[in-house]
PDBQT receptor file of N, H, CA, C and O in Angstrom, charges set to zero:
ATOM      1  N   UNK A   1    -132.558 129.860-103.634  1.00  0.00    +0.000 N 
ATOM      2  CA  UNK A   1    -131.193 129.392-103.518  1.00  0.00    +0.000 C 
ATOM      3  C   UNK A   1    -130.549 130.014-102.285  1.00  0.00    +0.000 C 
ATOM      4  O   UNK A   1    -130.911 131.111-101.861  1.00  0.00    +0.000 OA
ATOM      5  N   UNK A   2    -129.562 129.271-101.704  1.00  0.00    +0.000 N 
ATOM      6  H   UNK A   2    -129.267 128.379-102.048  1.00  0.00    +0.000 HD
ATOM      7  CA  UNK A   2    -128.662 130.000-100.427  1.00  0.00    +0.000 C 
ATOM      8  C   UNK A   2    -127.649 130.539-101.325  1.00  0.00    +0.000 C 
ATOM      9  O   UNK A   2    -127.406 130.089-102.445  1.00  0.00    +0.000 OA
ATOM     10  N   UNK A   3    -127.050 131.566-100.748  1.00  0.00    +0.000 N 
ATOM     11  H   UNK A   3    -127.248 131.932 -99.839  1.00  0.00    +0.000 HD
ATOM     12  CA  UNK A   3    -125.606 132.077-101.250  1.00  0.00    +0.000 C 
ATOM     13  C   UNK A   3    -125.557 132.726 -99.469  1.00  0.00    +0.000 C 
ATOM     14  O   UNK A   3    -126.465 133.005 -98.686  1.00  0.00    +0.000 OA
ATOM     15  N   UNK A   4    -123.448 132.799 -99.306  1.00  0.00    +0.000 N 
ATOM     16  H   UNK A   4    -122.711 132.572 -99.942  1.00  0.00    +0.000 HD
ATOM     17  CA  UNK A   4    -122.963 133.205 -98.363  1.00  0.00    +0.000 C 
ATOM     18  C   UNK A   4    -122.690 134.385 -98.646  1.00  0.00    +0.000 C 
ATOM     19  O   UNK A   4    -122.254 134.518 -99.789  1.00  0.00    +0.000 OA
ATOM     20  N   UNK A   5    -122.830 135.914 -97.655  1.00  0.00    +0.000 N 
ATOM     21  H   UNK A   5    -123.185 135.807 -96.726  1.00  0.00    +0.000 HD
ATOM     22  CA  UNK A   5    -123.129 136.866 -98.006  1.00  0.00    +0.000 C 
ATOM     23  C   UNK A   5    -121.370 137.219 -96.785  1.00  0.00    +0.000 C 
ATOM     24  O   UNK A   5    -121.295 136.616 -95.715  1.00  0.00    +0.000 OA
ATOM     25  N   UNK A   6    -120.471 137.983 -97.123  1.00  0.00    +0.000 N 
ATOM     26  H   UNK A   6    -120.532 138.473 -97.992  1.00  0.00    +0.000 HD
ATOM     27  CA  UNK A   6    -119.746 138.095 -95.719  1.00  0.00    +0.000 C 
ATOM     28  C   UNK A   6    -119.457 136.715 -94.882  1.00  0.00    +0.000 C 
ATOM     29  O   UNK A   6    -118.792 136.849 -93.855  1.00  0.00    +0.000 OA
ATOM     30  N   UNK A   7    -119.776 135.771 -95.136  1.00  0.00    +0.000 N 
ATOM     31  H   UNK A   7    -120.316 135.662 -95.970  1.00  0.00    +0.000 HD
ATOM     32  CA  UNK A   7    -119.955 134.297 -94.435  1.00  0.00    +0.000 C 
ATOM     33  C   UNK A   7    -121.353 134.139 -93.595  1.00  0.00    +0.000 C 
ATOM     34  O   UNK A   7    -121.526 133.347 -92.669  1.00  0.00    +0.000 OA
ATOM     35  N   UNK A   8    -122.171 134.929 -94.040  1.00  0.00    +0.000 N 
ATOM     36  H   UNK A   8    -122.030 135.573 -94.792  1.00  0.00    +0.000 HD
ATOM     37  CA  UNK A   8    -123.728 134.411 -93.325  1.00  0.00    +0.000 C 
ATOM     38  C   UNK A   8    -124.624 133.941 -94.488  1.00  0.00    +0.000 C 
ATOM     39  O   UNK A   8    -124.481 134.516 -95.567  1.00  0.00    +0.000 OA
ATOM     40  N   UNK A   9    -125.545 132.939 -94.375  1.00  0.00    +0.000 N 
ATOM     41  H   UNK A   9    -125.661 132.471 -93.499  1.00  0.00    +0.000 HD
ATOM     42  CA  UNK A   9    -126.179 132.599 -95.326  1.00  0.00    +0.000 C 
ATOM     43  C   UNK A   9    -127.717 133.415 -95.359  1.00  0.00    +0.000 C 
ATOM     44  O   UNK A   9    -128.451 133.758 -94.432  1.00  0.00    +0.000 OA
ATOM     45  N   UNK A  10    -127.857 133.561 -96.862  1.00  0.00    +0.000 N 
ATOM     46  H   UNK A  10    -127.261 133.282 -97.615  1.00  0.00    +0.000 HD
ATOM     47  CA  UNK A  10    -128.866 133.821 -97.287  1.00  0.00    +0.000 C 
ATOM     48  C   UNK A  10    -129.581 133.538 -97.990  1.00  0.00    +0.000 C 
ATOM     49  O   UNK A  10    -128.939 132.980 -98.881  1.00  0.00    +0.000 OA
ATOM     50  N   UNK A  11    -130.999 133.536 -98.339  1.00  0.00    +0.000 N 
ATOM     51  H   UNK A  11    -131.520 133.990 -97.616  1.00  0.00    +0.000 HD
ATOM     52  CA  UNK A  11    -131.955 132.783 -99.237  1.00  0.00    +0.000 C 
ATOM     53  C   UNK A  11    -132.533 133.951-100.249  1.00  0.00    +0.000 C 
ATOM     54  O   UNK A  11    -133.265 134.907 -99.998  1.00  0.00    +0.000 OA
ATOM     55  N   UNK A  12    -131.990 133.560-101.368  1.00  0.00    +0.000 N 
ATOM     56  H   UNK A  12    -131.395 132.783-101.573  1.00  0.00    +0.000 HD
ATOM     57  CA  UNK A  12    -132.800 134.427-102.355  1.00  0.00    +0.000 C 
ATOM     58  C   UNK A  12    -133.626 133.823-103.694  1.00  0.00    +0.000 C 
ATOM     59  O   UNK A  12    -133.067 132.775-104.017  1.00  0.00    +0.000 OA
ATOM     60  N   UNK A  13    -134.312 134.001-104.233  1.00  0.00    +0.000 N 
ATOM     61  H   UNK A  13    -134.766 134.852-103.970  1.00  0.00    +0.000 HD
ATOM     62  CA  UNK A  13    -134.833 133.289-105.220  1.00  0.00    +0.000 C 
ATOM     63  C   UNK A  13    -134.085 133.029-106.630  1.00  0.00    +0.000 C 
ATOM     64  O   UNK A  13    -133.248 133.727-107.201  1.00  0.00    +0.000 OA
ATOM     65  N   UNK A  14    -134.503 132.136-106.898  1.00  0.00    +0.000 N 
ATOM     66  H   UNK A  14    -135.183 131.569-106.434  1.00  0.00    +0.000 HD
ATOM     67  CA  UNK A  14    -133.859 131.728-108.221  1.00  0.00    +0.000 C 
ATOM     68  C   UNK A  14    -133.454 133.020-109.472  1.00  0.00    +0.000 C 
ATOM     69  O   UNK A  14    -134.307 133.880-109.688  1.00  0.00    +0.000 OA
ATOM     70  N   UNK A  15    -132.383 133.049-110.083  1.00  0.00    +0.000 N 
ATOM     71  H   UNK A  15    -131.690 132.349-109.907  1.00  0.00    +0.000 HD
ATOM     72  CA  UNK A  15    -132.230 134.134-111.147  1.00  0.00    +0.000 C 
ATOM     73  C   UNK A  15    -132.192 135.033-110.515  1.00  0.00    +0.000 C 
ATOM     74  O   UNK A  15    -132.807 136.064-110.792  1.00  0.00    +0.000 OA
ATOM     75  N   UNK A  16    -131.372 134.866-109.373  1.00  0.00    +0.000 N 
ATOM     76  H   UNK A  16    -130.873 134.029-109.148  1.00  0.00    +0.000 HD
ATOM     77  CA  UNK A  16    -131.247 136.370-108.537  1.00  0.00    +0.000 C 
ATOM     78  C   UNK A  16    -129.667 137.006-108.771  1.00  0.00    +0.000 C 
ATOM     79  O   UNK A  16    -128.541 136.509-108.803  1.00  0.00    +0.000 OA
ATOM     80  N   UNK A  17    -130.189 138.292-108.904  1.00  0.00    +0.000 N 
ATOM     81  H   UNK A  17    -131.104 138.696-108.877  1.00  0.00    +0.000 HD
ATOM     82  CA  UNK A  17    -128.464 139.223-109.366  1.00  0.00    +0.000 C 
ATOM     83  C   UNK A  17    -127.269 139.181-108.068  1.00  0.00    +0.000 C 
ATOM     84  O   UNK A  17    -127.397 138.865-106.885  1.00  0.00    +0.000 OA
ATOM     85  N   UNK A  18    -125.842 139.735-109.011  1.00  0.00    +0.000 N 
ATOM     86  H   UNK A  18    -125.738 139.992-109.972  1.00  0.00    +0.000 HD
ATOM     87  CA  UNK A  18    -125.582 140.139-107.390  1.00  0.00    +0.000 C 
ATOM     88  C   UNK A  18    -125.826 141.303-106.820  1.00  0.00    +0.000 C 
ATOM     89  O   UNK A  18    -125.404 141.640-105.714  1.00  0.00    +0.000 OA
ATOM     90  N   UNK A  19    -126.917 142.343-107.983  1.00  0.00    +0.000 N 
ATOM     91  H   UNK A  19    -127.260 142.070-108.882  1.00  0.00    +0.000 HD
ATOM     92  CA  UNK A  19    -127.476 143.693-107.163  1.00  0.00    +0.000 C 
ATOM     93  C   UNK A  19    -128.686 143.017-105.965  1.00  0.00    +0.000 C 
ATOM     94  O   UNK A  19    -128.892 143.726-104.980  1.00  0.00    +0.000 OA
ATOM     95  N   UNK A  20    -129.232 142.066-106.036  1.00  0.00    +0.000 N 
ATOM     96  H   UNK A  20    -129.064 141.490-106.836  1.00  0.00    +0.000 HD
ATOM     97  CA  UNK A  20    -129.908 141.599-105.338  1.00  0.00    +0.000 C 
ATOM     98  C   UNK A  20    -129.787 141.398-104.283  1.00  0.00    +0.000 C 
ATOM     99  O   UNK A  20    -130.489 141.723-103.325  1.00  0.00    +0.000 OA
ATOM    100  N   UNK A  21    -128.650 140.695-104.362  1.00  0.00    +0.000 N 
ATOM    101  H   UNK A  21    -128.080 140.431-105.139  1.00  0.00    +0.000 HD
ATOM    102  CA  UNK A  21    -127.957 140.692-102.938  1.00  0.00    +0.000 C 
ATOM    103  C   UNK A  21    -127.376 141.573-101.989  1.00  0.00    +0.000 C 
ATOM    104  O   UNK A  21    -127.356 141.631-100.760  1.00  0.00    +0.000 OA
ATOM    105  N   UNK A  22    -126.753 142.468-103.238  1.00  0.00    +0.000 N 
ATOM    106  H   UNK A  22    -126.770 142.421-104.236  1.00  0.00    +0.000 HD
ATOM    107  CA  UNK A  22    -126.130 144.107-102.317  1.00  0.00    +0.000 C 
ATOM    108  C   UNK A  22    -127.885 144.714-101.696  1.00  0.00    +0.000 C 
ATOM    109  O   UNK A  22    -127.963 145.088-100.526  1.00  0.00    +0.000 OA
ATOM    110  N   UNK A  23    -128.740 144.732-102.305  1.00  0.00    +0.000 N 
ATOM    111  H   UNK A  23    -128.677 144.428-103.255  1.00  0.00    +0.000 HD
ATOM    112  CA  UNK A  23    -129.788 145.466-101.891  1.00  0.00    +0.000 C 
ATOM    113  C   UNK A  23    -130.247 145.066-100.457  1.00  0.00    +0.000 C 
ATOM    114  O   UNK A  23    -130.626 145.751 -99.508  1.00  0.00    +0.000 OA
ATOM    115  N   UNK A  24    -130.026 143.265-100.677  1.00  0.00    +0.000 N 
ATOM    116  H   UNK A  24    -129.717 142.708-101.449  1.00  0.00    +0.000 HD
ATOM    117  CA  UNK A  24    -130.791 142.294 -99.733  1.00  0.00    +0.000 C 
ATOM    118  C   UNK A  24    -130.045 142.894 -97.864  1.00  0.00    +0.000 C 
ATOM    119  O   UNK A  24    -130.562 142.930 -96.748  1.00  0.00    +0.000 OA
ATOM    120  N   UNK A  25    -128.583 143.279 -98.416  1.00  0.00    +0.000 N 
ATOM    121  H   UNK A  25    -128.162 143.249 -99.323  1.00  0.00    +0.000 HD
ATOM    122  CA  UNK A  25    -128.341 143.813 -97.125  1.00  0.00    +0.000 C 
ATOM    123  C   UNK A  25    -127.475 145.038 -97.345  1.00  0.00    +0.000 C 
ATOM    124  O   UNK A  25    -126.301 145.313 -97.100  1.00  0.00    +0.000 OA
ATOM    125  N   UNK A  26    -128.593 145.724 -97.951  1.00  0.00    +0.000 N 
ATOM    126  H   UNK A  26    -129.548 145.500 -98.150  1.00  0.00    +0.000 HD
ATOM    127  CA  UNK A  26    -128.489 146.961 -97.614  1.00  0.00    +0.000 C 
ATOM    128  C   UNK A  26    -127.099 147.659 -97.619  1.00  0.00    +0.000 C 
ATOM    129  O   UNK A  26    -126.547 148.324 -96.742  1.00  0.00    +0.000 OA
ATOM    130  N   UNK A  27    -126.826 147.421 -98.471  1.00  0.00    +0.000 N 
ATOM    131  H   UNK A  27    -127.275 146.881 -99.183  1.00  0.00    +0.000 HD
ATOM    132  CA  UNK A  27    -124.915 147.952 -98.727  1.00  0.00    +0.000 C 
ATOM    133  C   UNK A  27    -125.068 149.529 -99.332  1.00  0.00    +0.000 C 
ATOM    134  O   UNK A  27    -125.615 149.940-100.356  1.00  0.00    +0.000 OA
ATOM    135  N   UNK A  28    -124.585 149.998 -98.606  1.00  0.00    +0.000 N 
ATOM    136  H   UNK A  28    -124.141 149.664 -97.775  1.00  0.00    +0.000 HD
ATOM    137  CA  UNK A  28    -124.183 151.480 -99.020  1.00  0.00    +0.000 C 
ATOM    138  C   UNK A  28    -123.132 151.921 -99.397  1.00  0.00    +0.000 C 
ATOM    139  O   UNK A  28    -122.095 151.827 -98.741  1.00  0.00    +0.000 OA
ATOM    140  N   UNK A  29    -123.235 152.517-100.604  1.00  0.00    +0.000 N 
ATOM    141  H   UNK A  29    -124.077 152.593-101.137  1.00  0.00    +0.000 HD
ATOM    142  CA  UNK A  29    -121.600 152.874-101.205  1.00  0.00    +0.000 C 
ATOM    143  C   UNK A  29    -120.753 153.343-100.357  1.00  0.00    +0.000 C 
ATOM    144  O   UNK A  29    -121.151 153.302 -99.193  1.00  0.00    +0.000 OA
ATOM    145  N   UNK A  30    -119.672 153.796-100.533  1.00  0.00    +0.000 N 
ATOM    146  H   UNK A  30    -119.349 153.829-101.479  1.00  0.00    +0.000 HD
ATOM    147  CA  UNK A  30    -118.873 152.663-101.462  1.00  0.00    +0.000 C 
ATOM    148  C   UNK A  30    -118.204 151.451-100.862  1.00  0.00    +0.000 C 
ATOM    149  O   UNK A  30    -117.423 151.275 -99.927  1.00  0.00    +0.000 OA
ATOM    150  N   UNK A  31    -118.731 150.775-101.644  1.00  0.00    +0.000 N 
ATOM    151  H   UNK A  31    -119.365 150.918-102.404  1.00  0.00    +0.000 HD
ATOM    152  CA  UNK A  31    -118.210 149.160-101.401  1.00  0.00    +0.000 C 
ATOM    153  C   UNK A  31    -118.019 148.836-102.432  1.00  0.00    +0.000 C 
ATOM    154  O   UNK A  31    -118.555 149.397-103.388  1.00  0.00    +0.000 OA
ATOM    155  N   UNK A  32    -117.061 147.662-102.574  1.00  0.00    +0.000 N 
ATOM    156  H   UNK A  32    -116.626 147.206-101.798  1.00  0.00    +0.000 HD
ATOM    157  CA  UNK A  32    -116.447 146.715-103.374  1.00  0.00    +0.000 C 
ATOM    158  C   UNK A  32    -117.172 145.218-103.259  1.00  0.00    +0.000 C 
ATOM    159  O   UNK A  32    -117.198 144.516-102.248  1.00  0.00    +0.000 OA
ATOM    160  N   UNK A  33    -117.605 144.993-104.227  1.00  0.00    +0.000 N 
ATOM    161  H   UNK A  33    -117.584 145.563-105.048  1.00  0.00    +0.000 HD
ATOM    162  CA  UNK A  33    -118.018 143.375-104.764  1.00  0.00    +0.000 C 
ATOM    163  C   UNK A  33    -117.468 142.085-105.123  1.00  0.00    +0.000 C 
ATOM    164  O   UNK A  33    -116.854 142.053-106.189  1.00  0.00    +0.000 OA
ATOM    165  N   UNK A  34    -117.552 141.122-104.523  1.00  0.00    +0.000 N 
ATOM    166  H   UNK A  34    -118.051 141.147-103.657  1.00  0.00    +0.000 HD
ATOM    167  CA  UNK A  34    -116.894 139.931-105.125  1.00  0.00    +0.000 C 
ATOM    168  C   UNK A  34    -118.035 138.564-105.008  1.00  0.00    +0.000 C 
ATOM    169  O   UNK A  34    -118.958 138.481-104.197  1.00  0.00    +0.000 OA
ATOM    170  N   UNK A  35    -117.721 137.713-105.901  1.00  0.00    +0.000 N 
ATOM    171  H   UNK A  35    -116.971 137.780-106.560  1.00  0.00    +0.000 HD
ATOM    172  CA  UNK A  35    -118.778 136.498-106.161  1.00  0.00    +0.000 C 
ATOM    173  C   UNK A  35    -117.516 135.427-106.601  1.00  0.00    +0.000 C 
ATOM    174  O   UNK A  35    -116.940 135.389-107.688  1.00  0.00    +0.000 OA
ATOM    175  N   UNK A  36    -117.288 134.611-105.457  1.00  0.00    +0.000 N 
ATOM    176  H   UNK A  36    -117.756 134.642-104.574  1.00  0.00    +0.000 HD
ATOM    177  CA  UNK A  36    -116.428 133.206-105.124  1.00  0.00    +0.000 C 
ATOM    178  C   UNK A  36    -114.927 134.175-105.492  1.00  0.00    +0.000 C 
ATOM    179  O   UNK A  36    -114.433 134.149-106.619  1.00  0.00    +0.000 OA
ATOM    180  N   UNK A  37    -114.468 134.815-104.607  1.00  0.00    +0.000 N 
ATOM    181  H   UNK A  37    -114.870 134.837-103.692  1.00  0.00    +0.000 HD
ATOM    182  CA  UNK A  37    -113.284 135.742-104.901  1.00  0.00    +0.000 C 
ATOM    183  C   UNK A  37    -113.174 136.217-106.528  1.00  0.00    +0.000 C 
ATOM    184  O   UNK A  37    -112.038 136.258-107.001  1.00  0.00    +0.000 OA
ATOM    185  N   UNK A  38    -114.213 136.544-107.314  1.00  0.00    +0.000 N 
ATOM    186  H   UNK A  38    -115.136 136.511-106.929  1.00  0.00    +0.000 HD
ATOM    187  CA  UNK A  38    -113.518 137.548-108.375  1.00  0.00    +0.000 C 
ATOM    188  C   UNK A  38    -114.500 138.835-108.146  1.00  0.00    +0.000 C 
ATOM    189  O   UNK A  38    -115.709 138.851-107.917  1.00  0.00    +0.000 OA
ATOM    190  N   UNK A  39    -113.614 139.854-108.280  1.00  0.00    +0.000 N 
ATOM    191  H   UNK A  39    -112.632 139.841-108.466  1.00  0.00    +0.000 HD
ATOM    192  CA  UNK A  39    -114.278 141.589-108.200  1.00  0.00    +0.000 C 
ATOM    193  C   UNK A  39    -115.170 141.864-109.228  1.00  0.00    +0.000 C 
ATOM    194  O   UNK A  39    -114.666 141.808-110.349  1.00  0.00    +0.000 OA
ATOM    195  N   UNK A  40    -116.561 142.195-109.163  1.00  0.00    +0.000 N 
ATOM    196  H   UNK A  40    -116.971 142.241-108.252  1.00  0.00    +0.000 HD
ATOM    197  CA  UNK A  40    -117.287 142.579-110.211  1.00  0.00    +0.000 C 
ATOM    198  C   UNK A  40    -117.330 144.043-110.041  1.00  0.00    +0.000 C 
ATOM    199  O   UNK A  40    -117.509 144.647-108.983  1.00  0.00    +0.000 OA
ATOM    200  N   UNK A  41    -117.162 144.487-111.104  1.00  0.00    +0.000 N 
ATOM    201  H   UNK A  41    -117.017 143.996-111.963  1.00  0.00    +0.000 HD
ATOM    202  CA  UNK A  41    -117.526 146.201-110.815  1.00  0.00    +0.000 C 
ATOM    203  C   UNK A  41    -118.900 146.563-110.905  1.00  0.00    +0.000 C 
ATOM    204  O   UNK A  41    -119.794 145.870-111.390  1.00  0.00    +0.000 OA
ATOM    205  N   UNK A  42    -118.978 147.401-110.535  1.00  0.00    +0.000 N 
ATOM    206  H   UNK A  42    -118.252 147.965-110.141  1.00  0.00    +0.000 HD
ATOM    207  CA  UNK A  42    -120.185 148.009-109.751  1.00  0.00    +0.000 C 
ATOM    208  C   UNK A  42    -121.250 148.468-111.642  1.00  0.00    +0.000 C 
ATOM    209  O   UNK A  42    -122.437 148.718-111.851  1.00  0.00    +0.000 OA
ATOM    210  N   UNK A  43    -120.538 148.411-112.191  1.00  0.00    +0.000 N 
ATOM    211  H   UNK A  43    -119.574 148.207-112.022  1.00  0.00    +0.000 HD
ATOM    212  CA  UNK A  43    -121.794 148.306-113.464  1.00  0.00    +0.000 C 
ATOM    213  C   UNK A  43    -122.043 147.225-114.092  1.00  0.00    +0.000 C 
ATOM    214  O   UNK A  43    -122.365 147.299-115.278  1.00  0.00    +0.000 OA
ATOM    215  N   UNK A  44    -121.944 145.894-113.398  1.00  0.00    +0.000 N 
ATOM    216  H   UNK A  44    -121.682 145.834-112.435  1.00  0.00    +0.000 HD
ATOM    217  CA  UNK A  44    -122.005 144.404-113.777  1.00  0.00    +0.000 C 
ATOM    218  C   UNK A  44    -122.763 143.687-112.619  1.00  0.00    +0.000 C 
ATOM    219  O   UNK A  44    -122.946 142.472-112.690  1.00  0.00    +0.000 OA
ATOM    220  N   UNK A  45    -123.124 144.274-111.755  1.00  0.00    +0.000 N 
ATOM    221  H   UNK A  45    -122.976 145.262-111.697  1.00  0.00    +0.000 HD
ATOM    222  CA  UNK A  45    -123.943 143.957-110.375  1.00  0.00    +0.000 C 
ATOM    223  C   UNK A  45    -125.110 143.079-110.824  1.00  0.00    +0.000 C 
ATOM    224  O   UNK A  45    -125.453 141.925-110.565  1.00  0.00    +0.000 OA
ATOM    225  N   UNK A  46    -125.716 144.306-111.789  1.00  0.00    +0.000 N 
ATOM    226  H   UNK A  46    -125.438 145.244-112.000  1.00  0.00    +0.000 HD
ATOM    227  CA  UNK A  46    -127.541 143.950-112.345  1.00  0.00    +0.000 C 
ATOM    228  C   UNK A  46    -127.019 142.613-113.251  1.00  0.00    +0.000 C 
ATOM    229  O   UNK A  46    -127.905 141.758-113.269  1.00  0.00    +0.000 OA
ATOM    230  N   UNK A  47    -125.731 142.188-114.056  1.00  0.00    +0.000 N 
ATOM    231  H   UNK A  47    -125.011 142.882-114.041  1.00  0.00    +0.000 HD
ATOM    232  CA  UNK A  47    -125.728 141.591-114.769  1.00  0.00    +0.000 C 
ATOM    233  C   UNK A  47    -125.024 140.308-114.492  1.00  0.00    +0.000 C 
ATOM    234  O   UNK A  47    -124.921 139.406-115.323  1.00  0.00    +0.000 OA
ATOM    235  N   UNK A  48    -124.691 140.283-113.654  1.00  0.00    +0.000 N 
ATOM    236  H   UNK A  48    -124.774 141.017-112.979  1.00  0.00    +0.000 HD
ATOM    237  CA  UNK A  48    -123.800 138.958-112.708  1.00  0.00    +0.000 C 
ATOM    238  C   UNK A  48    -125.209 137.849-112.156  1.00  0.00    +0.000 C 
ATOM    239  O   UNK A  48    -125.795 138.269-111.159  1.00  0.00    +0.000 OA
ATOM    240  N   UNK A  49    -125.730 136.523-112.749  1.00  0.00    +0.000 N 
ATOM    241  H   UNK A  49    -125.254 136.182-113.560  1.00  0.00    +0.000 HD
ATOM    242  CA  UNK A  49    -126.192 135.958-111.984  1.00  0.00    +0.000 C 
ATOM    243  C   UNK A  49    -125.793 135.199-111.032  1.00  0.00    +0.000 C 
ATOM    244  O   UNK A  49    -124.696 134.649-110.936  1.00  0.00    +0.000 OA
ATOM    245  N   UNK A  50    -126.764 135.154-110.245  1.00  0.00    +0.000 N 
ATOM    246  H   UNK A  50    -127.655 135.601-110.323  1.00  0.00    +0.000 HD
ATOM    247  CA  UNK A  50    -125.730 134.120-108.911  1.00  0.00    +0.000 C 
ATOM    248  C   UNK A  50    -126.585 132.450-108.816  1.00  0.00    +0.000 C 
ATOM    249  O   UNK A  50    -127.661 131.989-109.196  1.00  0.00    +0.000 OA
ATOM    250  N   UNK A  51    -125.481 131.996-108.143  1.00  0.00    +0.000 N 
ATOM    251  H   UNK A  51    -124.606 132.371-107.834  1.00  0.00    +0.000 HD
ATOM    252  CA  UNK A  51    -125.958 130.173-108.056  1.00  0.00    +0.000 C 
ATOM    253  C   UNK A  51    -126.162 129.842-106.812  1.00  0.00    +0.000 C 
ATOM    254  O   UNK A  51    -126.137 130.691-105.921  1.00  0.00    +0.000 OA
ATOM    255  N   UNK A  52    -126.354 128.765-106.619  1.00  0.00    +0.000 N 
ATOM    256  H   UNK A  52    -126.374 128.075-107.343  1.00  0.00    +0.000 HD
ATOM    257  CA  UNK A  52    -126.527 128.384-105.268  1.00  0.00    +0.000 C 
ATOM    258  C   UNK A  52    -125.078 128.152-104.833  1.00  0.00    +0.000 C 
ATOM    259  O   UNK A  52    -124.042 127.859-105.430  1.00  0.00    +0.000 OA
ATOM    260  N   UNK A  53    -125.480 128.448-103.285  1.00  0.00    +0.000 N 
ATOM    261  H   UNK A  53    -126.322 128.686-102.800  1.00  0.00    +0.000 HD
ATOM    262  CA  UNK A  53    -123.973 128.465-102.627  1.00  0.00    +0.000 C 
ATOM    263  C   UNK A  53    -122.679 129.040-103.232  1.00  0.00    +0.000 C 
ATOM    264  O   UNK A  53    -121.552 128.611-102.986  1.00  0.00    +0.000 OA
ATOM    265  N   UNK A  54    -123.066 130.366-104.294  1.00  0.00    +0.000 N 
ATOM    266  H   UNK A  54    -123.982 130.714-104.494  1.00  0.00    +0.000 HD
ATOM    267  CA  UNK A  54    -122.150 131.375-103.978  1.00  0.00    +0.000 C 
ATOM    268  C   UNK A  54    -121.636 132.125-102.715  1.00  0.00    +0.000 C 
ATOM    269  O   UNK A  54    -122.326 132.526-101.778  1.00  0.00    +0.000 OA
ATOM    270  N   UNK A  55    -120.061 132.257-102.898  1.00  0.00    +0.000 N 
ATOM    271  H   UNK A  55    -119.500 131.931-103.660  1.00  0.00    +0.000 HD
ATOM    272  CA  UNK A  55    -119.512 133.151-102.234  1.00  0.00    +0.000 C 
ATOM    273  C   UNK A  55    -119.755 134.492-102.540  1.00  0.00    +0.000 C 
ATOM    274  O   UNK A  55    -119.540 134.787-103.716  1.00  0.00    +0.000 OA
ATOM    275  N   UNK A  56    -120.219 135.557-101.663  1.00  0.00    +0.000 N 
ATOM    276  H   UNK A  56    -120.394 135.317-100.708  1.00  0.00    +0.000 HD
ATOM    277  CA  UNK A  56    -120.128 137.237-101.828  1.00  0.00    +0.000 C 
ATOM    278  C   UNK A  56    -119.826 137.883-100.470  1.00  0.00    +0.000 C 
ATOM    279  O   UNK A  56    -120.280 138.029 -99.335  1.00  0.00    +0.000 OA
ATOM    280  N   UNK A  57    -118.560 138.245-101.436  1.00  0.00    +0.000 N 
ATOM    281  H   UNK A  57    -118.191 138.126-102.358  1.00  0.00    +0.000 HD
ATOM    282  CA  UNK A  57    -118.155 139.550-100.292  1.00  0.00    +0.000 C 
ATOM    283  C   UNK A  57    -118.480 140.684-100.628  1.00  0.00    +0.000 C 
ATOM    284  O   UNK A  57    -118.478 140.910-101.838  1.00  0.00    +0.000 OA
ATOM    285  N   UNK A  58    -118.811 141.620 -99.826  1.00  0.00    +0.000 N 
ATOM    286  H   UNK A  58    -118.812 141.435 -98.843  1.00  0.00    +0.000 HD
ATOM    287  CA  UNK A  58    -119.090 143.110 -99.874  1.00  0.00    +0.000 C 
ATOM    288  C   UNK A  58    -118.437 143.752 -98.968  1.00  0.00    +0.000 C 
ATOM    289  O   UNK A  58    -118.770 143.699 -97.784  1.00  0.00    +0.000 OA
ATOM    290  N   UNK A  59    -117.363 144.486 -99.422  1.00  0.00    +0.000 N 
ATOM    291  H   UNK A  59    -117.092 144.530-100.384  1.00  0.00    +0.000 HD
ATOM    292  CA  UNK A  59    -116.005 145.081 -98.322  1.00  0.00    +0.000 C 
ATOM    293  C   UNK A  59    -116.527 146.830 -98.762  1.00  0.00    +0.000 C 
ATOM    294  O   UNK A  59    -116.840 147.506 -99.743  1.00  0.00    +0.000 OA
ATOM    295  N   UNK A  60    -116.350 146.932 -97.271  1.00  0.00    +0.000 N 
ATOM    296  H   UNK A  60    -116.096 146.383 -96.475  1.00  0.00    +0.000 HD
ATOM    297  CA  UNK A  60    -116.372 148.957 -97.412  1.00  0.00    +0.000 C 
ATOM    298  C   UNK A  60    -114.966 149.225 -97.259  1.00  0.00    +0.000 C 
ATOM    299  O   UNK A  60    -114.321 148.522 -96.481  1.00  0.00    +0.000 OA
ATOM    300  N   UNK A  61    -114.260 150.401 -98.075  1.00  0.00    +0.000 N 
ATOM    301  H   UNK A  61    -114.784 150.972 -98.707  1.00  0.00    +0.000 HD
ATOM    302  CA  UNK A  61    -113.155 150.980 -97.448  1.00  0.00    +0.000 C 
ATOM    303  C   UNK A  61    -112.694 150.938 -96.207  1.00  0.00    +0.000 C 
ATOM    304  O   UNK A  61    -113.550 150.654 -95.368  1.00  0.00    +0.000 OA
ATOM    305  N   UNK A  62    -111.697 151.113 -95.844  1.00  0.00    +0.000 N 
ATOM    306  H   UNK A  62    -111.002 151.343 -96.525  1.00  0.00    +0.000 HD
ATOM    307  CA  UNK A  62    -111.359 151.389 -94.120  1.00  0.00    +0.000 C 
ATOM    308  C   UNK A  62    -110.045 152.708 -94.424  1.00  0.00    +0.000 C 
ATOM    309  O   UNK A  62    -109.001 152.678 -95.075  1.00  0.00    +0.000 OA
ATOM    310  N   UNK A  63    -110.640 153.668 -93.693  1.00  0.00    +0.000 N 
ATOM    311  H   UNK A  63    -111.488 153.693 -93.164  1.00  0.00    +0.000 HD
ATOM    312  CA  UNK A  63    -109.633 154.861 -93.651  1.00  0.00    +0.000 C 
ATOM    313  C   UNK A  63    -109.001 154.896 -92.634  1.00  0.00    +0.000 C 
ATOM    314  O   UNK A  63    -109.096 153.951 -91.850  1.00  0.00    +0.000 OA
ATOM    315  N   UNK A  64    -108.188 155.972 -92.353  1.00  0.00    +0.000 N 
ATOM    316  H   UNK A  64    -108.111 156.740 -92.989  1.00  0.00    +0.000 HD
ATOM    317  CA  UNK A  64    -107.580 156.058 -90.897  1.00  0.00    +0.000 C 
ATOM    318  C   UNK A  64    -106.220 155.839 -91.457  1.00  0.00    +0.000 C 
ATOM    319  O   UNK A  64    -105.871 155.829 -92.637  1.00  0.00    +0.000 OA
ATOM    320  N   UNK A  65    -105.311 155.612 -90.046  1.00  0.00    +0.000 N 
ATOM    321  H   UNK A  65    -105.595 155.620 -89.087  1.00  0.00    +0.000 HD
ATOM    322  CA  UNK A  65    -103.825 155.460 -90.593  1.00  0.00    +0.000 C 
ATOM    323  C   UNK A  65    -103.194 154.989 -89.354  1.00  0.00    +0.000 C 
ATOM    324  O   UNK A  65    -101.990 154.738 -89.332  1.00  0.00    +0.000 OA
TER     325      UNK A  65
C-alpha cells in the first residue's frame, strides 16, 4: 500500500502499523504522531493499522524562543 509520510509517499506492505512507518523513517523521539490529522499516542503506534493512502505526520518539537 502507499501512505503519505510528511507529504512524501511511501510503500509499505499490507497490515502495516503506524510503528511501521515511524521505523520506516527512522523517527527518533520525541515526536508526535498523526494518521489523516488525528494524534495517536505513542502506546497505540503497534496498534493503529494503516490503509492505503493514509495521511502521517511525524512532527519533532521545536525549541528556542
Amino acid at each position: 500500500m502507499i501512505v503519505l509520510i510528511n507529504n512524501a509517499s511511501f510503500e509499505l506492505p499490507p497490515g502495516a502499523s503506524l510503528a511501521d512507518a515511524v521505523r520506516l523513517v527512522q523517527a527518533v523521539p520525541p515526536f508526535a504522531a498523526a494518521v489523516n490529522l488525528q494524534f495517536i499516542p505513542s502506546g497505540q503506534h503497534e496498534k493503529t493499522a494503516l490503509h492505503d493512502n493514509d495521511k502521517i505526520e511525524i512532527i519533532r518539537p521545536v525549541t528556542g524562543g
